[in-house]
PASEBA-1860 file (N, C-alpha, C; in nm, 3 decimals):
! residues 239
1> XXXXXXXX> 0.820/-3.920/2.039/0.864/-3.814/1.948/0.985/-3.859/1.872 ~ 0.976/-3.854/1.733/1.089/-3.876/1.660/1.185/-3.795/1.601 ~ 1.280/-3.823/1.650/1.411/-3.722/1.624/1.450/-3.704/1.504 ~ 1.447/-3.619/1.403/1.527/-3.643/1.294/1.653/-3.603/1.322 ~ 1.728/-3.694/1.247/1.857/-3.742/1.253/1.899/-3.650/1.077 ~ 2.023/-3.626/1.090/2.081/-3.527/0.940/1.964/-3.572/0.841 ~ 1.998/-3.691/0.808/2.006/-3.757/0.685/1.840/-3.706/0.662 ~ 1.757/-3.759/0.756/1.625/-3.702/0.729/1.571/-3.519/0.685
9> XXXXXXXX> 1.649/-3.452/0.729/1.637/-3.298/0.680/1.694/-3.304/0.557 ~ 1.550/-3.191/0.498/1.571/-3.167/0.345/1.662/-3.071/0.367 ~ 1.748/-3.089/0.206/1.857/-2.981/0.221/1.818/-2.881/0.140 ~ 1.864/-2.790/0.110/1.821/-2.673/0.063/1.875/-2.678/-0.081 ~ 1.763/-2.643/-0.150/1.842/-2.671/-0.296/1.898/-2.516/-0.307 ~ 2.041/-2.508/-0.428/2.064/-2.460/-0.466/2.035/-2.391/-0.592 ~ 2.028/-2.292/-0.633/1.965/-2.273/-0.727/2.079/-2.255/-0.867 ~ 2.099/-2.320/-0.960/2.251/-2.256/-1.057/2.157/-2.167/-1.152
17> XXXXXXXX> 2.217/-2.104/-1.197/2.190/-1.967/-1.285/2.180/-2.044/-1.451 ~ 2.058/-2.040/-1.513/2.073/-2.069/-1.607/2.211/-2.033/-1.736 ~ 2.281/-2.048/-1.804/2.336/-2.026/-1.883/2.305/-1.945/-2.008 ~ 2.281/-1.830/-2.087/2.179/-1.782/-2.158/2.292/-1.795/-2.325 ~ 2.383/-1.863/-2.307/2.475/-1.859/-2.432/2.458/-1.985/-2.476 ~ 2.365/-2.087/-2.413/2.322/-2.214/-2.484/2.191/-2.185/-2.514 ~ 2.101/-2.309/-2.637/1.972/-2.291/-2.669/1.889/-2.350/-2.508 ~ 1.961/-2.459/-2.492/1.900/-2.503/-2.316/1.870/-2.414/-2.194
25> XXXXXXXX> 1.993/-2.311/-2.157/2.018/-2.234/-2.101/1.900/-2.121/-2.118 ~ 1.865/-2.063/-2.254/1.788/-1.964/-2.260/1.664/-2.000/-2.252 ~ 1.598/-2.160/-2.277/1.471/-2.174/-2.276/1.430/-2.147/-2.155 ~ 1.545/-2.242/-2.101/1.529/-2.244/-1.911/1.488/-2.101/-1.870 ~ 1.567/-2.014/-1.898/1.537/-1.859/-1.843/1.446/-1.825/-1.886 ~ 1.399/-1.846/-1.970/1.226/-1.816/-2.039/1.120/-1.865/-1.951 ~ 1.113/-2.002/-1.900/1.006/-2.087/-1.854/1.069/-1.983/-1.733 ~ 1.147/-1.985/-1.644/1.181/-1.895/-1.493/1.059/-1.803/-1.479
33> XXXXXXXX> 1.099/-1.719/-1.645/1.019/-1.596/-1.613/0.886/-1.616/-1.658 ~ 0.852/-1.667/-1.744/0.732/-1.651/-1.762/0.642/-1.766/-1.693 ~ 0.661/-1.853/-1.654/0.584/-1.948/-1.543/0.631/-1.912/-1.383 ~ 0.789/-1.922/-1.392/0.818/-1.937/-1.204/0.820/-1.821/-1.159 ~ 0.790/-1.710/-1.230/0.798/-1.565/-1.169/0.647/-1.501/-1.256 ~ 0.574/-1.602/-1.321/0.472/-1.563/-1.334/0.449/-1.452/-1.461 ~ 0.561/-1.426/-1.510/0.525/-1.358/-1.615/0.451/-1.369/-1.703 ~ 0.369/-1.431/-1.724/0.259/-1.444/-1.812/0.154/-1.352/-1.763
41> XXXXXXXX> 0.085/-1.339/-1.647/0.047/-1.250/-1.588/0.077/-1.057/-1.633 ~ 0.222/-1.083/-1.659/0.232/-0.941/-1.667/0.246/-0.905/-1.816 ~ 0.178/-1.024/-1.910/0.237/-0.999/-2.075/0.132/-0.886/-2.140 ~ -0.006/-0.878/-2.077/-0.042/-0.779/-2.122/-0.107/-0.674/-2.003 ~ -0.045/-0.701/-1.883/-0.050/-0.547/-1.796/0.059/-0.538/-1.752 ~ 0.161/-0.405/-1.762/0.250/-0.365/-1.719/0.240/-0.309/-1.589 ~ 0.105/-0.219/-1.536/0.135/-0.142/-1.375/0.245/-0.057/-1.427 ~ 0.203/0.029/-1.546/0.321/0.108/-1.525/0.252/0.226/-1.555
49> XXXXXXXX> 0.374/0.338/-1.485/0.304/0.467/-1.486/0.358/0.578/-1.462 ~ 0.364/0.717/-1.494/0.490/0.794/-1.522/0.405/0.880/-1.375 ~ 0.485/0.856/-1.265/0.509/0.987/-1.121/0.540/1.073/-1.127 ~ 0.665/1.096/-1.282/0.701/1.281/-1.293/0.761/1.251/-1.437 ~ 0.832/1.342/-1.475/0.860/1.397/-1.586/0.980/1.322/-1.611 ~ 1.035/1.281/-1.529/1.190/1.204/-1.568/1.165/1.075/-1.497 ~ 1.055/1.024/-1.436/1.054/0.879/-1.318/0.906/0.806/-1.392 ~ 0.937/0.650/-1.353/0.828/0.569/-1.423/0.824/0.490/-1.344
57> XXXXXXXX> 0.717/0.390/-1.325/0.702/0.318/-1.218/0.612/0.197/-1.280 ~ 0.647/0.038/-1.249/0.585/-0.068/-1.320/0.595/-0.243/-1.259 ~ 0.570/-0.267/-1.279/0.614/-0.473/-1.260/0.708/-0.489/-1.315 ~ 0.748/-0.616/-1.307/0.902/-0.667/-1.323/0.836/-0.645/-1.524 ~ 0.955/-0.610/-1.599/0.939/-0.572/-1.751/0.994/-0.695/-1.777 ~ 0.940/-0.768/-1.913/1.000/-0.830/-1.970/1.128/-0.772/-2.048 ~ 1.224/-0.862/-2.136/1.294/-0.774/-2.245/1.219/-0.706/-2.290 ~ 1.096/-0.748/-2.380/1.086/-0.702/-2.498/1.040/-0.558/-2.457
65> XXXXXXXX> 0.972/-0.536/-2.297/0.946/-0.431/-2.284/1.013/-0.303/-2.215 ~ 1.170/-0.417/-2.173/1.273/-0.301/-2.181/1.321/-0.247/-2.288 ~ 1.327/-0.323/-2.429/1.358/-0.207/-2.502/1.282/-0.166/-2.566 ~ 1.145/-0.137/-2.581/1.044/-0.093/-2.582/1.097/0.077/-2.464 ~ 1.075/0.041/-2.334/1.111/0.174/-2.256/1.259/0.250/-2.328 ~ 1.330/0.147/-2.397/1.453/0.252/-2.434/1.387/0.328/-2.545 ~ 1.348/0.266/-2.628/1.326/0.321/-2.763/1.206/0.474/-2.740 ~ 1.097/0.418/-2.671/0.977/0.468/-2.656/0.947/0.609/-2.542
73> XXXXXXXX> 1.062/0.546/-2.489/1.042/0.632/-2.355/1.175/0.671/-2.323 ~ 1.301/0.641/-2.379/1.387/0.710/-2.350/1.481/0.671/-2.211 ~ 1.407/0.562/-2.180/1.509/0.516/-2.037/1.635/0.469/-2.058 ~ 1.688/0.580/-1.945/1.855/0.518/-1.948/1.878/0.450/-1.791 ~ 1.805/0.460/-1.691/1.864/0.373/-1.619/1.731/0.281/-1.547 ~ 1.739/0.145/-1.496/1.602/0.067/-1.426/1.683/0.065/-1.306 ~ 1.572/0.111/-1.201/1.636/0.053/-1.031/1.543/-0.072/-1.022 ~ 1.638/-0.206/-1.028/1.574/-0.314/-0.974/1.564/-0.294/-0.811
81> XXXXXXXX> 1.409/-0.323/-0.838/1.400/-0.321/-0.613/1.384/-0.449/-0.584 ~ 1.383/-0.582/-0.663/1.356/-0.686/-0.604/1.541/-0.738/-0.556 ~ 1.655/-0.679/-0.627/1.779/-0.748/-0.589/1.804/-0.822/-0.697 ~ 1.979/-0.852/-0.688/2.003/-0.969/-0.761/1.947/-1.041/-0.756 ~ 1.980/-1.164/-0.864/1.908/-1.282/-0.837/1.983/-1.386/-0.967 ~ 1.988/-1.514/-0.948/2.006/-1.627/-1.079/1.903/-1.673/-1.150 ~ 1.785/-1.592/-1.114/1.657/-1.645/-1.151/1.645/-1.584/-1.319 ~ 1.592/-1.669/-1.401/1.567/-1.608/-1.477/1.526/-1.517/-1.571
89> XXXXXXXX> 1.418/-1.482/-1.466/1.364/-1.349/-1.539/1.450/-1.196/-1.464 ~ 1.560/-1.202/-1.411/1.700/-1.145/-1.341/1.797/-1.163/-1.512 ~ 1.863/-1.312/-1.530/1.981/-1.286/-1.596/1.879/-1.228/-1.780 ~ 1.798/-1.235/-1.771/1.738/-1.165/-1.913/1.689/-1.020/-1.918 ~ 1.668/-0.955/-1.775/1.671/-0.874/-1.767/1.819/-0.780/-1.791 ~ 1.882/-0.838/-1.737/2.009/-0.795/-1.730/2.127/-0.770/-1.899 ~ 2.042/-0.850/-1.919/2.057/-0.895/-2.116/1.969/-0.781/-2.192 ~ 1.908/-0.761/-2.131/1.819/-0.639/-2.221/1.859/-0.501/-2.217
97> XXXXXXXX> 1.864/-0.481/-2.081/1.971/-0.350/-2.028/2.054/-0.313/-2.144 ~ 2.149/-0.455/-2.105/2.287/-0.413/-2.205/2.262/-0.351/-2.347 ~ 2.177/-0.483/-2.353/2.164/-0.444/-2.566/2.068/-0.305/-2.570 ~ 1.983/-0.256/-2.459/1.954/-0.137/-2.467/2.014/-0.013/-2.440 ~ 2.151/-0.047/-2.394/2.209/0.069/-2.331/2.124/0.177/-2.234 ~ 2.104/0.069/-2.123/2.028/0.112/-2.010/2.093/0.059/-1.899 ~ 2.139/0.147/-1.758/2.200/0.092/-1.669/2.137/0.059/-1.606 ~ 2.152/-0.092/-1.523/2.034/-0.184/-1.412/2.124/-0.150/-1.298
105> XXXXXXXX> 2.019/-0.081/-1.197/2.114/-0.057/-1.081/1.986/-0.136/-0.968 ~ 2.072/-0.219/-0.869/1.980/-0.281/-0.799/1.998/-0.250/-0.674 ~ 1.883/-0.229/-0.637/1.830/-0.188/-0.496/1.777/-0.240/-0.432 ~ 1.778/-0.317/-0.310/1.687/-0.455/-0.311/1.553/-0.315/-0.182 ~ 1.478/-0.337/-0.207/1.337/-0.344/-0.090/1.250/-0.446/-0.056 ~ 1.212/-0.378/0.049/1.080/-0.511/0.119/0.953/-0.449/0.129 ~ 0.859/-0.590/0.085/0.726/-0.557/0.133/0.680/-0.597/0.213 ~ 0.738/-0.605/0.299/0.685/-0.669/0.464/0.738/-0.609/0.573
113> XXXXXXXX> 0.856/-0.511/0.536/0.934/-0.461/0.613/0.947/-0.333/0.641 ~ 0.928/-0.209/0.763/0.949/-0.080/0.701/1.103/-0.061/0.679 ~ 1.146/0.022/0.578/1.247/0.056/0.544/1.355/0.106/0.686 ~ 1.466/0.062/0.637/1.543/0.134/0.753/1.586/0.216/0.727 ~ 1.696/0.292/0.812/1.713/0.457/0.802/1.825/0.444/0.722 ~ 1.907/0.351/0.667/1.991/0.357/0.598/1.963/0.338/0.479 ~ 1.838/0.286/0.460/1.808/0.204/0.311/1.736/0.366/0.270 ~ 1.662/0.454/0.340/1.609/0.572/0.335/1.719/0.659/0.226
121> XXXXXXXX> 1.845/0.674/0.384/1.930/0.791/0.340/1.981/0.762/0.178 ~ 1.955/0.574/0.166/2.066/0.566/0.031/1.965/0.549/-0.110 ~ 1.871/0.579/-0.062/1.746/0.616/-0.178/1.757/0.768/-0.217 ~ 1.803/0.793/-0.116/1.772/1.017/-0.145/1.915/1.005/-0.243 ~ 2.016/0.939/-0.187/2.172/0.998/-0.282/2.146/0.894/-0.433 ~ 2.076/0.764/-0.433/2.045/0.724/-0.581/1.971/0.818/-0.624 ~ 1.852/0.854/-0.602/1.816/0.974/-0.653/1.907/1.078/-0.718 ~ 1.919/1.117/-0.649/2.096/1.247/-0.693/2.168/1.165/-0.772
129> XXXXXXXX> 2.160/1.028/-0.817/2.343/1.034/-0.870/2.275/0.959/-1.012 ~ 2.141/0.928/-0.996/2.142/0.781/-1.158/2.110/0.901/-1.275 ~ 2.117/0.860/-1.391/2.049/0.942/-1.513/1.953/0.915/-1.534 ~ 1.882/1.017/-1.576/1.740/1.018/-1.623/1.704/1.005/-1.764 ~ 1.549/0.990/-1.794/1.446/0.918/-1.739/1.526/0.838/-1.692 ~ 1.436/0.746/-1.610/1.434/0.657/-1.499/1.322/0.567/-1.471 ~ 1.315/0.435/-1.452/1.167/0.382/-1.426/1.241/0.244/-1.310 ~ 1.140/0.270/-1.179/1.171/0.144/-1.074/1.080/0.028/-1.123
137> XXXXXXXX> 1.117/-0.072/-1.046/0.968/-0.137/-1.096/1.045/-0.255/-0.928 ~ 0.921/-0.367/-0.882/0.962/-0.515/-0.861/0.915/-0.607/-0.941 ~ 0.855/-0.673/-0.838/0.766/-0.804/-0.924/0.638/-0.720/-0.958 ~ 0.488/-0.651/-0.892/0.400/-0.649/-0.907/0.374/-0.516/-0.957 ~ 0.465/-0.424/-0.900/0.437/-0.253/-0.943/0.361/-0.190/-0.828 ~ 0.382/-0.331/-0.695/0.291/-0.259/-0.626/0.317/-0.155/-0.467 ~ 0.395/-0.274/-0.436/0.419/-0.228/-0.274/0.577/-0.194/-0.249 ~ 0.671/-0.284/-0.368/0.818/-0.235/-0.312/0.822/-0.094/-0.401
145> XXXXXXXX> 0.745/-0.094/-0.538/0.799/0.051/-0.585/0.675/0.184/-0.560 ~ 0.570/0.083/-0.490/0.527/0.189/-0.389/0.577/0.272/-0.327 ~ 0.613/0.244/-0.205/0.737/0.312/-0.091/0.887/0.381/-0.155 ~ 0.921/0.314/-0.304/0.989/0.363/-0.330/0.970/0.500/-0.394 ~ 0.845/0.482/-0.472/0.777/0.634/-0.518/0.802/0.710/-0.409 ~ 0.707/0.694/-0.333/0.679/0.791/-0.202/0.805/0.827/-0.178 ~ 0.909/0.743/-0.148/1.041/0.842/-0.098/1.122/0.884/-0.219 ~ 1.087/0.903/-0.355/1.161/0.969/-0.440/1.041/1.105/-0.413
153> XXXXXXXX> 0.909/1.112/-0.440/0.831/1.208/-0.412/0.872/1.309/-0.309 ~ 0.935/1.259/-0.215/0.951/1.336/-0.067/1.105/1.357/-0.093 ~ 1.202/1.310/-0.079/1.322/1.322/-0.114/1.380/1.359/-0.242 ~ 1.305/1.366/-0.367/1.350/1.431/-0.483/1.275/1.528/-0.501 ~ 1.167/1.497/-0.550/1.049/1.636/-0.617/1.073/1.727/-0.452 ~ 1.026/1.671/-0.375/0.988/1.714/-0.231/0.860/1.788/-0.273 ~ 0.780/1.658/-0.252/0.585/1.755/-0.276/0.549/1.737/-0.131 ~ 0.425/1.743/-0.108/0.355/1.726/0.027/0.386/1.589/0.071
161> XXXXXXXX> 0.328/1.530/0.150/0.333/1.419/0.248/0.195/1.393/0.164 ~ 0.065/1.406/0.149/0.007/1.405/0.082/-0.033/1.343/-0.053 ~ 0.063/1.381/-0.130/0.111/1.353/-0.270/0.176/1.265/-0.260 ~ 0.254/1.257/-0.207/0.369/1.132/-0.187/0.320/1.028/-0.125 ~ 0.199/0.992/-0.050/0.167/0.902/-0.001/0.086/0.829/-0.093 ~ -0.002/0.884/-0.203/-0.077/0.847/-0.266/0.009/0.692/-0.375 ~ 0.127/0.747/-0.402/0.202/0.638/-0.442/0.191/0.516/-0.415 ~ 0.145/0.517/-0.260/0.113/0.381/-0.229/-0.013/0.357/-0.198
169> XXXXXXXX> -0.096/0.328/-0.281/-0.232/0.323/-0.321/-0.329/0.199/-0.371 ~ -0.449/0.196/-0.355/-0.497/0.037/-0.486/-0.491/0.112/-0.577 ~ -0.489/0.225/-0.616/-0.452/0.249/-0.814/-0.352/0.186/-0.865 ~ -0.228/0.166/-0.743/-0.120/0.067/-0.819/-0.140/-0.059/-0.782 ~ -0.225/-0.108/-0.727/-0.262/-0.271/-0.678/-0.175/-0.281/-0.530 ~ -0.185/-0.146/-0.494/-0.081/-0.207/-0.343/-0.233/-0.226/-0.244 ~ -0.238/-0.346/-0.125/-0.380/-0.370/-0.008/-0.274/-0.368/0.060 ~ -0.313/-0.258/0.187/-0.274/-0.228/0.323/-0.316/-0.331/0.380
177> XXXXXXXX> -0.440/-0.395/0.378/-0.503/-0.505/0.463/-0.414/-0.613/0.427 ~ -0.295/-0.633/0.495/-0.230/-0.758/0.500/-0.059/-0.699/0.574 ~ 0.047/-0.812/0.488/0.128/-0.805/0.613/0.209/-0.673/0.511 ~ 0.163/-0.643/0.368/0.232/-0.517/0.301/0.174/-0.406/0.353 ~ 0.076/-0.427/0.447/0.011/-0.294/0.547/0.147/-0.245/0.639 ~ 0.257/-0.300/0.665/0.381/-0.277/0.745/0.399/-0.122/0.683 ~ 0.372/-0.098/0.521/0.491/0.038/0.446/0.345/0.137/0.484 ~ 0.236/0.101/0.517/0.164/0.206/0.542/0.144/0.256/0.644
185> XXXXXXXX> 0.209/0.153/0.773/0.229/0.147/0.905/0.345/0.274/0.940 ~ 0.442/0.232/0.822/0.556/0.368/0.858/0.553/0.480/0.809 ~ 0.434/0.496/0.713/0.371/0.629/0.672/0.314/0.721/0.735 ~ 0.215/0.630/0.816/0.105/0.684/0.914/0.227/0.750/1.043 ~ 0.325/0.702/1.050/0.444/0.699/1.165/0.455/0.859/1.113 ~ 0.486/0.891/1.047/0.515/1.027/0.992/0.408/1.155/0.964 ~ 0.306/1.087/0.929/0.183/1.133/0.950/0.105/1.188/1.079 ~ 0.103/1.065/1.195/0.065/1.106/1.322/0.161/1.210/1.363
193> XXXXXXXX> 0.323/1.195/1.373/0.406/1.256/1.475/0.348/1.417/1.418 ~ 0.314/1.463/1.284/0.290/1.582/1.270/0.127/1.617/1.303 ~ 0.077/1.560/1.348/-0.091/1.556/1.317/-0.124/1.700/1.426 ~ -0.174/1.817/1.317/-0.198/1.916/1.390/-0.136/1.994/1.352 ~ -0.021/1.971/1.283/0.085/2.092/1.253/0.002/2.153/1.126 ~ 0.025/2.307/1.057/0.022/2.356/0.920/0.103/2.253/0.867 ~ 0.055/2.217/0.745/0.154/2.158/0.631/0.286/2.238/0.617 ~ 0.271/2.381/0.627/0.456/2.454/0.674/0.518/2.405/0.715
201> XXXXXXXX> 0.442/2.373/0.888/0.571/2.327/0.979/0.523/2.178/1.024 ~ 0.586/2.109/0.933/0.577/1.989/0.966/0.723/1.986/0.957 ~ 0.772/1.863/1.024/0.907/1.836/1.089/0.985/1.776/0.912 ~ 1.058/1.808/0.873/1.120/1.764/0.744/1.114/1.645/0.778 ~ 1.099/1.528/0.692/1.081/1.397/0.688/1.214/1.358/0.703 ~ 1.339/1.386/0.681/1.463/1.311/0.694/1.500/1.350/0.837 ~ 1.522/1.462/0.901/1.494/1.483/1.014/1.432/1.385/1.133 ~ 1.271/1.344/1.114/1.183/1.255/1.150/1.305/1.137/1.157
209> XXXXXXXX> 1.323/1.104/1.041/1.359/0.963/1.025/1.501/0.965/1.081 ~ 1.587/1.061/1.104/1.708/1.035/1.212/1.710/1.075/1.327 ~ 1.556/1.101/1.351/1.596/1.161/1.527/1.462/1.127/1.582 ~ 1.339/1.063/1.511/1.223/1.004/1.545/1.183/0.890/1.494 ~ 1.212/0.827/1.397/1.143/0.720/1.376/1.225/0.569/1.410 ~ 1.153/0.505/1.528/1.168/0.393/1.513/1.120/0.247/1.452 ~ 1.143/0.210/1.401/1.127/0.079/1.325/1.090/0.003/1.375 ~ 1.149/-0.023/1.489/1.122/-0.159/1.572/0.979/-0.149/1.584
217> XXXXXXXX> 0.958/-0.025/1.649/0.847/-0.005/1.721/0.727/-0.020/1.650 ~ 0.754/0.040/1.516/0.629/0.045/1.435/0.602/-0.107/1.388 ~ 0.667/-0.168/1.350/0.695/-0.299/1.327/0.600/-0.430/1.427 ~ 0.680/-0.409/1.534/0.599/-0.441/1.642/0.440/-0.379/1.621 ~ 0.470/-0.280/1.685/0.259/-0.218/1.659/0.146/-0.286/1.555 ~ 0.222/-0.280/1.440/0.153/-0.296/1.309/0.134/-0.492/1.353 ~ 0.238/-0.582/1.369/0.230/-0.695/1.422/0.117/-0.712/1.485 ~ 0.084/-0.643/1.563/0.001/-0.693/1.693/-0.134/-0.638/1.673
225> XXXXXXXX> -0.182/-0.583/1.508/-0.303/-0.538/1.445/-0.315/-0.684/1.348 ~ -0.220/-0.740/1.306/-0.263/-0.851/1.164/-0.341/-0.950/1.236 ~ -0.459/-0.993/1.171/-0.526/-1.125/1.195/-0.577/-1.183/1.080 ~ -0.710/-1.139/1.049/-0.725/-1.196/0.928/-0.676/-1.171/0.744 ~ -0.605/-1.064/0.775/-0.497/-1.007/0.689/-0.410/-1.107/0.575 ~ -0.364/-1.199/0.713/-0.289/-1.309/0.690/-0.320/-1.377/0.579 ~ -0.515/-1.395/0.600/-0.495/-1.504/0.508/-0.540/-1.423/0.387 ~ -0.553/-1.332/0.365/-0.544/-1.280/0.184/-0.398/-1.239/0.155
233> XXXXXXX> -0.309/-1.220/0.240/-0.199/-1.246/0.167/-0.164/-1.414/0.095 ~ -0.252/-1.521/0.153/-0.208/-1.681/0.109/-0.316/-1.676/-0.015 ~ -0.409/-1.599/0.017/-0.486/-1.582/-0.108/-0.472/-1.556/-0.195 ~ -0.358/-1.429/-0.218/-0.312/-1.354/-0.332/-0.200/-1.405/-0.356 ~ -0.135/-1.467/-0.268/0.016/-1.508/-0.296/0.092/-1.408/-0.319 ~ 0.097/-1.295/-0.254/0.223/-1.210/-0.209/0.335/-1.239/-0.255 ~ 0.439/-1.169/-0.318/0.575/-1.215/-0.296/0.616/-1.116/-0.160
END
């Protein structure tokens, strides 16, 4: 057995942030987004789609189709759910905002992960505090602003469990059959604990989630269902 020694481990590249105030700088951020984040893919489908009267929901937007949403639709603020980032199709987003006079507020979520109870509580008070219209989006439109629908549905509008679940659906391209089956794993979590009740008395969902729902657990469970799942996530290439 051969030991690697330092020198043999790859190191981790760093990534530097393109520059967008040179002609070099901006091409670079162009090729990011539209090859390394795939935007070409999303140049003529957006996945976007209005959940209520003041909320919109979509894939990562190019510029041109953030100010397109300012002009067209009136958006004053985007919740990024994928997170910062130096990546390019990040610092041009962030460029479009501005010149649109639209605030980018970032929120990072996961699609592999169920939400925790903190990332929950601090979705209900963004709710309460950004201006409206409003449109989330990640990369696909599918599974992070899935879950994020669903808990503006339940925590803002406050519709059924029902309604709010539908958010995370194949109408928006979200497949449970894989490891993004985790956000449907913590649905069903909320779903079973009431199973039987009138839709009245079902246990308020924030409630649930500070005095019943564990994470770990569901996490685990849902784990120990994936098999062939796996490989259409390598199929589809998931982010």
């Amino acid at each position: 057995m051969v030991k690697l020694t330092p020198k043999h481990k790859r190191k981790r590249r760093v990534h530097v942030a393109a520059d967008l105030s040179t002609a070099a700088g901006r091409a670079r951020a162009r090729r990011e987004l539209t090859w390394g984040d795939h935007g070409f893919l999303r140049a003529r489908f957006s996945n976007l789609h209005r959940i209520s009267p003041e909320m919109w929901r979509s894939n990562q937007p190019s510029p041109r189709q953030i100010l397109a949403h300012a002009k067209e639709r009136g958006i004053r603020t985007i919740l990024n759910l994928r997170g910062p980032s130096t990546q390019g199709y990040y610092l041009l987003e962030q460029e479009a905002c501005a010149e649109a006079g639209i605030e980018l507020v970032d929120f990072q979520m996961f699609s592999r992960d169920p939400p925790t109870r903190e990332a929950i509580v601090a979705a209900r008070d963004l709710f309460d505090r950004i201006e409206y219209p409003a449109l989330m989006h990640c990369k696909s439109g599918a599974d992070r602003a899935g879950i994020m629908s669903v808990l503006y549905k339940l925590l803002r509008e406050r519709t059924s469990f029902e309604e709010a679940a539908e958010q995370l659906s194949g109408r928006y391209l979200h497949i449970r059959h894989g490891k993004t089956g985790v956000l449907d794993a913590f649905l069903d979590g909320y779903g079973l604990y009431n199973a039987g009740r009138p839709a009245g008395q079902w246990k308020p969902f924030l409630d649930w989630v500070a005095e019943d729902y564990d994470r770990l657990a569901v996490k685990d469970a849902f784990a120990r269902t994936l098999g062939k799942s796996l490989q259409l996530d390598t199929l589809l290439r998931r982010e």
